[in-house]
N, CA, C and O of each residue as an XYZ file, in Angstrom:
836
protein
N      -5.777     -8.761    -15.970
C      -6.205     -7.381    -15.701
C      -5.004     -6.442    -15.667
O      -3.957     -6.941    -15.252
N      -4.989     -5.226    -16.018
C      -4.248     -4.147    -15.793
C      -4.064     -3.970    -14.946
O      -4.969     -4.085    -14.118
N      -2.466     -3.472    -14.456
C      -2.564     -2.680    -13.173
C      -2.935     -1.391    -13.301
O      -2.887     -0.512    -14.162
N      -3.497     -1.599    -11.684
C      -4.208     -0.095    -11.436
C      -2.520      1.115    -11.355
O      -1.376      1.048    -10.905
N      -3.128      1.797    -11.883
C      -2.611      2.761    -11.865
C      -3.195      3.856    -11.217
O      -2.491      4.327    -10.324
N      -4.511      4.518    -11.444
C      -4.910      5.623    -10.537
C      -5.982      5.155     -9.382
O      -6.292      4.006     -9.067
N      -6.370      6.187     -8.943
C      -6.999      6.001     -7.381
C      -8.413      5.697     -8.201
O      -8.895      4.660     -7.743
N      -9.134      6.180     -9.123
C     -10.552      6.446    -10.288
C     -10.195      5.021    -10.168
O     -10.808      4.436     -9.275
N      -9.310      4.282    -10.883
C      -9.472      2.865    -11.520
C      -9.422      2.088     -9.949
O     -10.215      1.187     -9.675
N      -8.674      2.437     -9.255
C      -8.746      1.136     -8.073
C      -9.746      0.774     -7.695
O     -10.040     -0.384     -7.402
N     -10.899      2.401     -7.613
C     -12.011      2.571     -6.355
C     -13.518      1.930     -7.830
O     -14.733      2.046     -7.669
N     -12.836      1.342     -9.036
C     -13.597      0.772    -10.130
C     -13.449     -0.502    -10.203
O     -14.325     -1.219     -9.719
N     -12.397     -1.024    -10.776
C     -12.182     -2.179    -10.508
C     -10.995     -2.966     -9.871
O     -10.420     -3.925    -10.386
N     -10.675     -2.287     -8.426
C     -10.016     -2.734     -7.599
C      -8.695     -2.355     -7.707
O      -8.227     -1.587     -8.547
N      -7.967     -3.071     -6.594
C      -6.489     -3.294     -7.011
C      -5.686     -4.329     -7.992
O      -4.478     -4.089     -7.981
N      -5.993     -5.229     -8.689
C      -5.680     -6.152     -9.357
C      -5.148     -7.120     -9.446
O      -4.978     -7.633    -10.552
N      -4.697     -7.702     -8.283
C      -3.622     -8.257     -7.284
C      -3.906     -9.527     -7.447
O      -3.096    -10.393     -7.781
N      -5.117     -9.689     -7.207
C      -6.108    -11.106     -7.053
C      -7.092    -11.053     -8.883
O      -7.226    -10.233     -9.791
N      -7.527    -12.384     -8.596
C      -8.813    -13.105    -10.082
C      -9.833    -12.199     -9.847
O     -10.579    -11.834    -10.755
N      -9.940    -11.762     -8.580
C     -11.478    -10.905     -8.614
C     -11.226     -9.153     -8.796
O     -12.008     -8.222     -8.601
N      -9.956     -9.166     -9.198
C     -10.130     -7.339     -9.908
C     -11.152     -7.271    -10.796
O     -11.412     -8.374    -11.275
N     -11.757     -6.472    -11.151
C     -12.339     -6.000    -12.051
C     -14.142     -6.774    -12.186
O     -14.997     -6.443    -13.007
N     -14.244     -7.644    -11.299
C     -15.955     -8.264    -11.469
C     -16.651     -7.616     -9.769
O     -16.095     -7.012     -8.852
N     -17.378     -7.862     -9.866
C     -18.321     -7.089     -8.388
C     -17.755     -7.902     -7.398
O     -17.944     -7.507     -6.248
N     -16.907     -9.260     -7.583
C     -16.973    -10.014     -6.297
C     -15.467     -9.256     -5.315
O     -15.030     -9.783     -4.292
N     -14.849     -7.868     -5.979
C     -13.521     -7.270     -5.775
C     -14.457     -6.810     -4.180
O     -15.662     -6.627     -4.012
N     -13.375     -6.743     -3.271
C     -13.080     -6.356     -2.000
C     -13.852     -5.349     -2.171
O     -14.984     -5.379     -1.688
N     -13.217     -3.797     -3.190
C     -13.930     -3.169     -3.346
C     -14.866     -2.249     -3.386
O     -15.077     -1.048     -3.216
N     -15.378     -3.304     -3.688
C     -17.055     -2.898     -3.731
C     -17.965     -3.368     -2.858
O     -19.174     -3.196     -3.015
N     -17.345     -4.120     -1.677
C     -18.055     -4.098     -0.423
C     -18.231     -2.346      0.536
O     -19.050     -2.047      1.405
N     -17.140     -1.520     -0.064
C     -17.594     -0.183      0.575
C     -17.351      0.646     -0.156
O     -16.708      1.671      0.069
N     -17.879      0.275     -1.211
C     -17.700      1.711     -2.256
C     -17.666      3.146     -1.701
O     -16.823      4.044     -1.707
N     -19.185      2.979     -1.115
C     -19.203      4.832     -0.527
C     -18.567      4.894      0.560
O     -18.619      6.072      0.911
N     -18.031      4.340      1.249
C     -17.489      4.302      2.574
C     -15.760      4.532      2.091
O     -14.926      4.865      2.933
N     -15.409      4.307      0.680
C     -13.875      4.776      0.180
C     -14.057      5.833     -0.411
O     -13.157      6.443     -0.987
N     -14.986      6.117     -0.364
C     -15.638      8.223     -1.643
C     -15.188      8.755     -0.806
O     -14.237      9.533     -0.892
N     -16.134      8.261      0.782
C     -16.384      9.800      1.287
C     -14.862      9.682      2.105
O     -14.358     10.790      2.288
N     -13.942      8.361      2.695
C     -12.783      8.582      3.024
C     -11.792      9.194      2.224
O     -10.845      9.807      2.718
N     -12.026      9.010      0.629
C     -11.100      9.814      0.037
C     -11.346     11.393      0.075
O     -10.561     12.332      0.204
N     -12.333     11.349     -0.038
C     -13.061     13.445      0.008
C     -12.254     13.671      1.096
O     -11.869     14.836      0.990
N     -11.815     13.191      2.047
C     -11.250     13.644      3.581
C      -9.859     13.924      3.542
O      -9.177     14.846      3.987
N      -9.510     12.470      2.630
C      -7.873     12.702      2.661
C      -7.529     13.873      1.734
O      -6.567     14.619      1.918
N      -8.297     13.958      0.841
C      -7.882     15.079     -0.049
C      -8.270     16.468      0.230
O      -8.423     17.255     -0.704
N      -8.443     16.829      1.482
C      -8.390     17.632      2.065
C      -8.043     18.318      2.870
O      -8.553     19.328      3.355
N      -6.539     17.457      3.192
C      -5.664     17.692      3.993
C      -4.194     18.166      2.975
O      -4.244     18.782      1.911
N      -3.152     17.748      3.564
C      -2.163     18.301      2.909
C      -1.359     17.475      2.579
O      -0.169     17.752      2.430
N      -1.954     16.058      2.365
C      -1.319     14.942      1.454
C      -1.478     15.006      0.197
O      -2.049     15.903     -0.424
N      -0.976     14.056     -0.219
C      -0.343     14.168     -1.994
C      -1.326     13.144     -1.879
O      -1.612     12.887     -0.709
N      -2.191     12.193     -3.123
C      -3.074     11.211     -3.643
C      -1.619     10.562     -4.472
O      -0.836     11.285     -5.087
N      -1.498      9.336     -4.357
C      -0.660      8.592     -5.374
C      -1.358      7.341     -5.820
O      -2.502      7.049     -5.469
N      -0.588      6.604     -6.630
C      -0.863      4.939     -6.073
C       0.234      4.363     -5.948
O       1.085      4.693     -6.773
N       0.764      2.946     -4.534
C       1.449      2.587     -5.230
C       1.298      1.233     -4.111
O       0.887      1.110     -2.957
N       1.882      0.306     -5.169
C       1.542     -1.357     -4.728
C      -0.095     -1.728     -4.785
O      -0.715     -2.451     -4.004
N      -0.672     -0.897     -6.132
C      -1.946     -0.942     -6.704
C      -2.941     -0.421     -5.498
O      -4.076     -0.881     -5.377
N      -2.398      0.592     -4.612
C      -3.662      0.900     -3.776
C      -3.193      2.149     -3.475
O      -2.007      2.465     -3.377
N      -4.468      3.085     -3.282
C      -4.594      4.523     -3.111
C      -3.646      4.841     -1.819
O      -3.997      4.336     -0.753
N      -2.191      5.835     -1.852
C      -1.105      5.802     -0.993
C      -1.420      7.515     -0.832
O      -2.172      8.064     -1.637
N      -0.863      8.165      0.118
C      -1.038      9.514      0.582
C       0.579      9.754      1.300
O       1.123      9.211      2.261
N       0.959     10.652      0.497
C       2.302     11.133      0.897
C       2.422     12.713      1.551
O       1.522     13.530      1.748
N       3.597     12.795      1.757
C       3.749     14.117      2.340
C       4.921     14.713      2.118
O       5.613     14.785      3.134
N       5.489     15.262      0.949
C       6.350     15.576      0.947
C       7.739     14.231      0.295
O       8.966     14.318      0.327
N       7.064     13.392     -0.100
C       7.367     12.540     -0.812
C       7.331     11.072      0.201
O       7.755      9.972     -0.153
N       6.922     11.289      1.073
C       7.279     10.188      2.178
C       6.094      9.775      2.512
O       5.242     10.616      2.799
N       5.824      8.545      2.541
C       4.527      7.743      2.455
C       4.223      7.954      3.453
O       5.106      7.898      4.309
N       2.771      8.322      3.893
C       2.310      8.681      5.049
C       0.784      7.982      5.754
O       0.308      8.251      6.857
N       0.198      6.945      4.634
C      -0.917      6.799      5.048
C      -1.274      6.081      3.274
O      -0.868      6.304      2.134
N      -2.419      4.995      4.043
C      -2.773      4.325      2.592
C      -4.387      3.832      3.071
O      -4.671      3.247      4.116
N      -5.257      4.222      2.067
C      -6.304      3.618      1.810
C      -6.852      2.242      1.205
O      -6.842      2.219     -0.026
N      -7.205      1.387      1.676
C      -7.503      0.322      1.269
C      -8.635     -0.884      1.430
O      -8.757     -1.123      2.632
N      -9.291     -1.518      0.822
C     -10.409     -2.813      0.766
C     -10.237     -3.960      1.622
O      -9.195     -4.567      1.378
N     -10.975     -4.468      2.599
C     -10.110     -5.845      3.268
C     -11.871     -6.273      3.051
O     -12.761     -5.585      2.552
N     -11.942     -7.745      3.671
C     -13.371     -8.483      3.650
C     -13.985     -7.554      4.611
O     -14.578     -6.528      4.280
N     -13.842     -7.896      5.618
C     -14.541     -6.812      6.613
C     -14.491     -5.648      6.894
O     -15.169     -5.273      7.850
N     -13.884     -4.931      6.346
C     -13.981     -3.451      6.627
C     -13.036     -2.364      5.713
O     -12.096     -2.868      5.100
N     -13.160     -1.495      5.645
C     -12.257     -0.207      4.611
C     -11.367      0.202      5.738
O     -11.828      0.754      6.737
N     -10.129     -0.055      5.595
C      -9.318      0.782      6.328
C      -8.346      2.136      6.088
O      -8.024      2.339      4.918
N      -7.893      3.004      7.027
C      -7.203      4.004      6.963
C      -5.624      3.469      8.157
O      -5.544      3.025      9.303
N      -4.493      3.881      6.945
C      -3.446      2.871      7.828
C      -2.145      3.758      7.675
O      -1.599      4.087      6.622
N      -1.800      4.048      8.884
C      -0.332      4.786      9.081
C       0.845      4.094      8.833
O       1.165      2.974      9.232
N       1.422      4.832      8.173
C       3.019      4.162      8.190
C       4.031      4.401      9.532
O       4.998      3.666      9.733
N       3.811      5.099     10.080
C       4.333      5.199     11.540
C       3.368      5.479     12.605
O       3.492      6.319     13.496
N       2.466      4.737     12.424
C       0.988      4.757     13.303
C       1.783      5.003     14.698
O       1.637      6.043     15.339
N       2.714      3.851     15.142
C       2.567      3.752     16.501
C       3.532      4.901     17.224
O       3.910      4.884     18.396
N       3.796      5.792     16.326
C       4.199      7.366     17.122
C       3.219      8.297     17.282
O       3.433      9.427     17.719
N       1.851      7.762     16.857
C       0.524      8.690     17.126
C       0.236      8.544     18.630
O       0.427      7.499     19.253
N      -0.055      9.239     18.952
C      -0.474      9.840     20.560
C      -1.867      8.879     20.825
O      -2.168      8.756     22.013
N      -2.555      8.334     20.043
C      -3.816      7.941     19.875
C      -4.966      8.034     21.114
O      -5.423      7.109     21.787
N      -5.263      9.446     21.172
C      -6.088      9.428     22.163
C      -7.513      9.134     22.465
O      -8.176      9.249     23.496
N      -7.894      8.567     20.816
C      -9.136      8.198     20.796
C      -8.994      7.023     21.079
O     -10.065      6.432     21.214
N      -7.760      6.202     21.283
C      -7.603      4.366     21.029
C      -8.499      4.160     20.127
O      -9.624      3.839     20.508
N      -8.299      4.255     19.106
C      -8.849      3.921     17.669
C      -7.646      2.995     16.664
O      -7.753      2.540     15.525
N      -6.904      2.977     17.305
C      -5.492      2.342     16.155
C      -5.179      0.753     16.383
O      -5.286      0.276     17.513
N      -4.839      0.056     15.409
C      -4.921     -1.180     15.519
C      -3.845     -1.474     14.918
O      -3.453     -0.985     13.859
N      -3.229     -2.425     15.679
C      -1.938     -3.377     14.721
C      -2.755     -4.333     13.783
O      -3.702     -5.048     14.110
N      -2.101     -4.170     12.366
C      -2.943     -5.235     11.206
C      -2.310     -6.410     11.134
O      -2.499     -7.226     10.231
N      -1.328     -6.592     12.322
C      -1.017     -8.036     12.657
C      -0.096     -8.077     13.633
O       0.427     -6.989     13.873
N       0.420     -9.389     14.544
C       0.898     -9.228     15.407
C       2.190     -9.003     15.558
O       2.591     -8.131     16.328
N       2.733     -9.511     15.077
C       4.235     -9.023     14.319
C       4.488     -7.722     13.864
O       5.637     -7.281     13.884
N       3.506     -7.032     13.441
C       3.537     -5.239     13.042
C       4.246     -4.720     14.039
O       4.033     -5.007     15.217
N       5.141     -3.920     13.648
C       5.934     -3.223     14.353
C       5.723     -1.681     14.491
O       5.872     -1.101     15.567
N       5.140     -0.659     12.592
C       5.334      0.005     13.067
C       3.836      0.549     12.568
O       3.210      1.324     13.291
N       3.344      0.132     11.391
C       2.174      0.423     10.739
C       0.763      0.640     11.688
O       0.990      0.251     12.833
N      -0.194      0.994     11.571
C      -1.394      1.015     12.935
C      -2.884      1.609     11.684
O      -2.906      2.368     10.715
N      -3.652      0.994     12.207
C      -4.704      1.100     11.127
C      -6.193      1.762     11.698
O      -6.127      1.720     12.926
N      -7.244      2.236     11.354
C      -8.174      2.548     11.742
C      -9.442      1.430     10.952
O      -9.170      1.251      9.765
N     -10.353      0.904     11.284
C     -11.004      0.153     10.237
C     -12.365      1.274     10.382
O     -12.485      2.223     11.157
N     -13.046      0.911      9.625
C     -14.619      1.513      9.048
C     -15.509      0.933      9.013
O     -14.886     -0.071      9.357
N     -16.877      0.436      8.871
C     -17.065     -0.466      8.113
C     -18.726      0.190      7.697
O     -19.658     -0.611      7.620
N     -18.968      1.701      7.447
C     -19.920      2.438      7.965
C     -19.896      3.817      7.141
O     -18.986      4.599      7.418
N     -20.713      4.135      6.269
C     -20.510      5.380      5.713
C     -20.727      6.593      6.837
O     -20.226      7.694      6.609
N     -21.493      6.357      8.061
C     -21.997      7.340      8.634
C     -20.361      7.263      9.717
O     -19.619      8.245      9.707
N     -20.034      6.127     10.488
C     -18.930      6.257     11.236
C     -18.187      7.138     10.260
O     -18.581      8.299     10.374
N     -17.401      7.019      9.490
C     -16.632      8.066      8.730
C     -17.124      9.173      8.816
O     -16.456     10.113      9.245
N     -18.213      9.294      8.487
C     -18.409     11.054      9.000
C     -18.540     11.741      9.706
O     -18.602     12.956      9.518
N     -18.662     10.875     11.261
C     -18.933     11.176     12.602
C     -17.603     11.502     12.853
O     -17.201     12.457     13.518
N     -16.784     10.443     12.141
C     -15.126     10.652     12.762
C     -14.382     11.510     12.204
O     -13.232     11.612     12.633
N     -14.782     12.292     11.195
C     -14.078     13.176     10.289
C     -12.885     14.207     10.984
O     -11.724     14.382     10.615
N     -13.560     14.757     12.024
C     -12.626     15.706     12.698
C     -11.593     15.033     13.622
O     -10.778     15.609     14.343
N     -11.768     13.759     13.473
C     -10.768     12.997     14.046
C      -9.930     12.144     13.101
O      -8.787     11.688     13.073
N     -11.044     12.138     12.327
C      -9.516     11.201     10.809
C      -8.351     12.116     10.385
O      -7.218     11.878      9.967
N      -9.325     13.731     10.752
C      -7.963     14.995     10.524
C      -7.149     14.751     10.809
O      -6.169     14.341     10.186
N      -7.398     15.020     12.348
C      -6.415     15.119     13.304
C      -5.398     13.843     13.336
O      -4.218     14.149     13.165
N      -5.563     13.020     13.452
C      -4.326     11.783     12.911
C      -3.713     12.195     11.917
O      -2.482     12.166     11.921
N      -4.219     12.539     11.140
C      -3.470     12.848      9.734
C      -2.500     13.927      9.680
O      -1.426     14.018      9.085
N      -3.174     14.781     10.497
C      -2.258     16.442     10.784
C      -1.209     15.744     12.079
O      -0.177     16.342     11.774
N      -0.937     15.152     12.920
C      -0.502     14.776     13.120
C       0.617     13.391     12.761
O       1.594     12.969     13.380
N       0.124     13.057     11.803
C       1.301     12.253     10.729
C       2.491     12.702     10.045
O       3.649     12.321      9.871
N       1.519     13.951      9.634
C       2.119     14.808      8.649
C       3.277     15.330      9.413
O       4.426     15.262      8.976
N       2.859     16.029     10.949
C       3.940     16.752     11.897
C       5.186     15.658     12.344
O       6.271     16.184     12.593
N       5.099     14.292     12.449
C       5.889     13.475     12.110
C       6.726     13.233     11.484
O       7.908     12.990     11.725
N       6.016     13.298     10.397
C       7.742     13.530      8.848
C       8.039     14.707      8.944
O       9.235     14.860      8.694
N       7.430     15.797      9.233
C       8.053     17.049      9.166
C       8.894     16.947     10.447
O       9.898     17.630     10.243
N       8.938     16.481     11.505
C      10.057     16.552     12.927
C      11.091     15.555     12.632
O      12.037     15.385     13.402
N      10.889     14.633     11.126
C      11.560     13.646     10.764
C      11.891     12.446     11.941
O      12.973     11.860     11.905
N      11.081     12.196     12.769
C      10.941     11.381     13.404
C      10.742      9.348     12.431
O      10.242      8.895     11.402
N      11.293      8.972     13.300
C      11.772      7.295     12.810
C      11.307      6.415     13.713
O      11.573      6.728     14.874
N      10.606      5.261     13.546
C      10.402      4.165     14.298
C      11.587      3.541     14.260
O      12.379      3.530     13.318
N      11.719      2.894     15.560
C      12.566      2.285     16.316
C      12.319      0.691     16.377
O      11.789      0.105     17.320
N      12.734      0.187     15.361
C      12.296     -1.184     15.024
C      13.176     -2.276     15.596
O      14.397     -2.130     15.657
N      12.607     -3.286     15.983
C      13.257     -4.200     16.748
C      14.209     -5.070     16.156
O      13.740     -6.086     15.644
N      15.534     -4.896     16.104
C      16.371     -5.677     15.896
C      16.416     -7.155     15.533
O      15.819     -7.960     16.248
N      17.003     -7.500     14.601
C      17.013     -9.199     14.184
C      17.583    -10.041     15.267
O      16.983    -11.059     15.612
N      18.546     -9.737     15.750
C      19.193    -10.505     17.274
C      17.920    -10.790     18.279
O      18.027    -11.523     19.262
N      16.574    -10.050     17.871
C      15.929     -9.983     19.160
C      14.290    -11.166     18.585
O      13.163    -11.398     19.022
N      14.815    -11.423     17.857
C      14.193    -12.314     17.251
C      14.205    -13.830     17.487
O      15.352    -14.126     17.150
N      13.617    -14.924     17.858
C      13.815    -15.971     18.118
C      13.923    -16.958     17.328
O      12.875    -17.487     16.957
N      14.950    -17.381     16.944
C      15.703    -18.699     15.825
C      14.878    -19.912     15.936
O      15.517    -20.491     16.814
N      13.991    -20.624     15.677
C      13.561    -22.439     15.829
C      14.766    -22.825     15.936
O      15.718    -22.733     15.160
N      14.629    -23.395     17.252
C      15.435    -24.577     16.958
C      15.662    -25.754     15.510
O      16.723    -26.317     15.240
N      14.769    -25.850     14.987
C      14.359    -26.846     13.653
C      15.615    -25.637     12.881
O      16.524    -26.346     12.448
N      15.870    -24.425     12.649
C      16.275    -23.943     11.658
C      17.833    -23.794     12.140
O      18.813    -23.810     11.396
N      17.828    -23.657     13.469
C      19.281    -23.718     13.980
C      20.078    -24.872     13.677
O      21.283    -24.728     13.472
N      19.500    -26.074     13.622
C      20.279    -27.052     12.873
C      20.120    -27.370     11.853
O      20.384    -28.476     11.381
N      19.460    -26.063     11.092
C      19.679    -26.403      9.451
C      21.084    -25.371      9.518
O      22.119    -25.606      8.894
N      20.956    -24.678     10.046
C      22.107    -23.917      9.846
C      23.639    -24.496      9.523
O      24.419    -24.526      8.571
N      23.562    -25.074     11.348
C      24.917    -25.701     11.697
C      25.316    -26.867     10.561
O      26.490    -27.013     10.219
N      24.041    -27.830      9.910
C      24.390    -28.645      9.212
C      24.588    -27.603      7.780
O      24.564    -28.481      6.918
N      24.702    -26.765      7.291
C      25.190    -26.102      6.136
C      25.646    -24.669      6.128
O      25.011    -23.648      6.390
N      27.071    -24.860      5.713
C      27.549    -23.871      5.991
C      27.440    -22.856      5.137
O      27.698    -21.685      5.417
N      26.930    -23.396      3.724
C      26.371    -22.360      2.530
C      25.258    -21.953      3.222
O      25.620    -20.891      3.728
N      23.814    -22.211      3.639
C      22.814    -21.919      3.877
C      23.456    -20.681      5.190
O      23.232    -19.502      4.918
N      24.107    -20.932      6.345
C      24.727    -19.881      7.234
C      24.424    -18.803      6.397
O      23.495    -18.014      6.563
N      25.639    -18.798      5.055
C      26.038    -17.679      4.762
C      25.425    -16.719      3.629
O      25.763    -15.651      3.117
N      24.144    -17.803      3.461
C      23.378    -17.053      2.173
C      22.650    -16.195      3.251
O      22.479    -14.977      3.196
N      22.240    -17.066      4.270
C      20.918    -16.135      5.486
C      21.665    -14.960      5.983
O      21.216    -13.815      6.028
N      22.928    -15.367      6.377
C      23.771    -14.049      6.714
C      23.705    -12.879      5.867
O      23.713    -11.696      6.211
N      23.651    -13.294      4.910
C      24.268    -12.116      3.569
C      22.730    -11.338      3.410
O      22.697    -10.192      2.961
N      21.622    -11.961      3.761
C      20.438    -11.635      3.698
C      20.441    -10.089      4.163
O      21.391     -9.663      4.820
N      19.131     -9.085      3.734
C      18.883     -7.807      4.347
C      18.370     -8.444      5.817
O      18.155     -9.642      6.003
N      18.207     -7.279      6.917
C      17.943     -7.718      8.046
C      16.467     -7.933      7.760
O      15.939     -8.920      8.274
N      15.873     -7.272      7.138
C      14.405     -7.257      6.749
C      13.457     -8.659      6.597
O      12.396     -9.021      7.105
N      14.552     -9.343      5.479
C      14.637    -10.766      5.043
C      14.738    -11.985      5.687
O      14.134    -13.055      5.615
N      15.701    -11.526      6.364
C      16.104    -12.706      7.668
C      14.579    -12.232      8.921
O      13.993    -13.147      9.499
N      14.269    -11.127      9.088
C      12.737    -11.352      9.937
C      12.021    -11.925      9.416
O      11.219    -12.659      9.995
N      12.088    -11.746      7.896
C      10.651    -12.260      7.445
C      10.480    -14.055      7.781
O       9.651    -14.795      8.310
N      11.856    -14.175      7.090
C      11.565    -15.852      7.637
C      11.503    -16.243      8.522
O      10.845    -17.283      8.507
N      12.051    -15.837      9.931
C      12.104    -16.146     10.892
C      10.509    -16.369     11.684
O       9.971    -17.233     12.377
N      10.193    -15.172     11.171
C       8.493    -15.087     11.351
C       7.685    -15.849     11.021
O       6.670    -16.053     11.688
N       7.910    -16.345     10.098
C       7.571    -17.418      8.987
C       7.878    -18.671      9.954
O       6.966    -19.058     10.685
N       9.152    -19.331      9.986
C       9.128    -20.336     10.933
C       8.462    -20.552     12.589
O       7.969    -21.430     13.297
N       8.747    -19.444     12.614
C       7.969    -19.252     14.232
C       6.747    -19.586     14.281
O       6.197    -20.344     15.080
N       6.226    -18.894     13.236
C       4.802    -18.906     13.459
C       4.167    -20.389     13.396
O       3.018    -20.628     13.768
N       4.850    -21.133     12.999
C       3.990    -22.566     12.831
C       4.239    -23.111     14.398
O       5.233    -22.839     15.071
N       3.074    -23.969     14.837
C       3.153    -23.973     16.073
C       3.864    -25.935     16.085
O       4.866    -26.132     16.773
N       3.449    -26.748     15.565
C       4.795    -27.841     15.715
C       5.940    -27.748     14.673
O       6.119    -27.180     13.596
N       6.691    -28.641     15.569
C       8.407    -28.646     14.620
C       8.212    -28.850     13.188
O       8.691    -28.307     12.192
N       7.029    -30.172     13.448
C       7.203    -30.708     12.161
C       6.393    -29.681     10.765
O       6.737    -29.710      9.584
N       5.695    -29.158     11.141
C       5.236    -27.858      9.875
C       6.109    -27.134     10.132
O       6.214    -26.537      9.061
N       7.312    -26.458     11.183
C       8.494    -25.871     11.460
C       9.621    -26.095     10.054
O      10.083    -25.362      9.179
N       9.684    -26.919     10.270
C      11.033    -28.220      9.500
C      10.226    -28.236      8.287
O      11.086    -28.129      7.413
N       9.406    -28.287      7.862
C       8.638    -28.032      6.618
C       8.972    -27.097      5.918
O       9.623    -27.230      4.882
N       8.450    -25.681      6.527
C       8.543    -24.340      6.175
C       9.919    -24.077      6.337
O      10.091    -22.869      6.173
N      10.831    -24.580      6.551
C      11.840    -24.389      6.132
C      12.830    -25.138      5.089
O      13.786    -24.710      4.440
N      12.340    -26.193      5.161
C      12.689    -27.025      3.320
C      12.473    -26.553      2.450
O      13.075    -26.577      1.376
N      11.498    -25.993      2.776
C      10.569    -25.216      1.319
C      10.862    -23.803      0.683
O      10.363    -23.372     -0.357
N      12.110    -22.920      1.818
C      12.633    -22.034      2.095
C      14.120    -21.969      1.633
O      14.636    -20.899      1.311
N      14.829    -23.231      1.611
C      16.097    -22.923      1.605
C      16.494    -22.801      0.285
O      17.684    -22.550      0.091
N      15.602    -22.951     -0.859
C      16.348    -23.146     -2.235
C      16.283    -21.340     -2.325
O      17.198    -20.773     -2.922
N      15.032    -20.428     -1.631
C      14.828    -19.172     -1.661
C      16.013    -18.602     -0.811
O      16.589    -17.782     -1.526
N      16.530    -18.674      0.226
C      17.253    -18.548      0.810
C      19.114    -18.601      0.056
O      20.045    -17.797      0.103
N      18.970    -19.769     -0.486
C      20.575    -19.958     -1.182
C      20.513    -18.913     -1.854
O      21.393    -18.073     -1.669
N      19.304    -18.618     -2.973
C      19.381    -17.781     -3.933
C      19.146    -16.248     -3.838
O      18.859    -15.435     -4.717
N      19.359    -16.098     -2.471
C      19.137    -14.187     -1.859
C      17.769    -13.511     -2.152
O      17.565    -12.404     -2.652
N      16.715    -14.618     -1.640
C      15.848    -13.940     -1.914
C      15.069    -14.200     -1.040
O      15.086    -15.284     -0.456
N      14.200    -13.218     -0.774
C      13.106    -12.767      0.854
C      12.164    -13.724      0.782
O      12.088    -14.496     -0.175
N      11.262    -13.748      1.935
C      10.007    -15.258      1.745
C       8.877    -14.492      1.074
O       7.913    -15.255      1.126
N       8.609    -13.658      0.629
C       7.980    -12.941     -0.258
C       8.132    -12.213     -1.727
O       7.327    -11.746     -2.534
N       9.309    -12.324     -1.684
C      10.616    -12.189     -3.086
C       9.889    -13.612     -3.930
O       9.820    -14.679     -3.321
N       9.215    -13.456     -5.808
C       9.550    -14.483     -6.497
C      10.837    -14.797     -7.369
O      10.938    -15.875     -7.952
């Protein structure tokens, strides 16, 4: 399949990412009208419509501000610096636990969207006043991150591997770390990291091919 390129083709046959772009079984088209009438909204504010990483992105002044997108259960609306929103509706959700700065609204309802309209604004006008005060999330440091033990003595036993992880972006070195953590015994620990180090020698992220 093609990549999507415009917001017309995504909200047609998807983002393209996955085998099911382009047939009815795409994400999709579980809320078709429930992504119309969210787009009629965004485009009525004072964001830009783009695409990018094959899904409908909303900028402000060139700075990504908000992205529309398909999940199994629900259509979401998702901030790039969600968690400097005031959120006084408590409507905002971390889309995982590790999220640091992103915060999401889900849908799953053509009529909720329209009930919430004067409130999907207002987040948004408030996003927008964000990049304009040029305000920055304050992201948690790699030091503050917790090493496996399983990976600490991959370390010590190689002193190339040290210095490829060292040389890593800080970005990179979370990702894996996250990655190892998250498995809850050593031994899928010590796994996920065998499977890691040839990516690792070669300077590249756990999501990097």
């Amino acid at each position: 399949m093609a990549k999507t390129t415009t917001v017309d083709q995504y909200l047609e046959v998807g983002c393209g990412r996955c085998p099911l772009g382009g047939t009815s079984d795409c994400k999709v088209h579980n809320w078709d009208e429930e992504l119309a009438v969210l787009r009629a909204i965004l485009l009525e504010t004072e964001l830009t419509e783009e695409v990018k990483w094959r899904v409908p992105t909303y900028t402000y002044d060139g700075k990504n501000v908000s992205i529309m997108s398909a999940l199994k259960d629900a259509c979401t609306l998702s901030f790039f610096k969600g968690v400097l929103l005031k959120d006084p509706e408590n409507i905002l959700e971390k889309p995982g636990p590790n999220t640091q700065s992103d915060r999401i609204i889900r849908f799953t309802d053509v009529q909720q969207i329209k009930d919430m309209e004067d409130t999907i604004k207002a987040y948004i006008k408030e996003a927008i006043e964000v990049e304009k005060a040029g305000l920055e999330v304050e992201y948690k440091d790699v030091s503050q991150y917790d090493i496996p033990d399983e990976f600490l003595e991959a370390l010590e036993d190689s002193r190339e591997l040290q210095e490829a992880f060292e040389s890593l972006t800080p970005g990179r070195q979370k990702g894996y770390l996250l990655h190892f953590s998250g498995a809850k015994q050593s031994k899928t620990r010590k796994s996920r990291i065998e499977k890691c180090i040839p990516k690792i020698l070669d300077g590249k992220g756990f999501h990097d091919r």
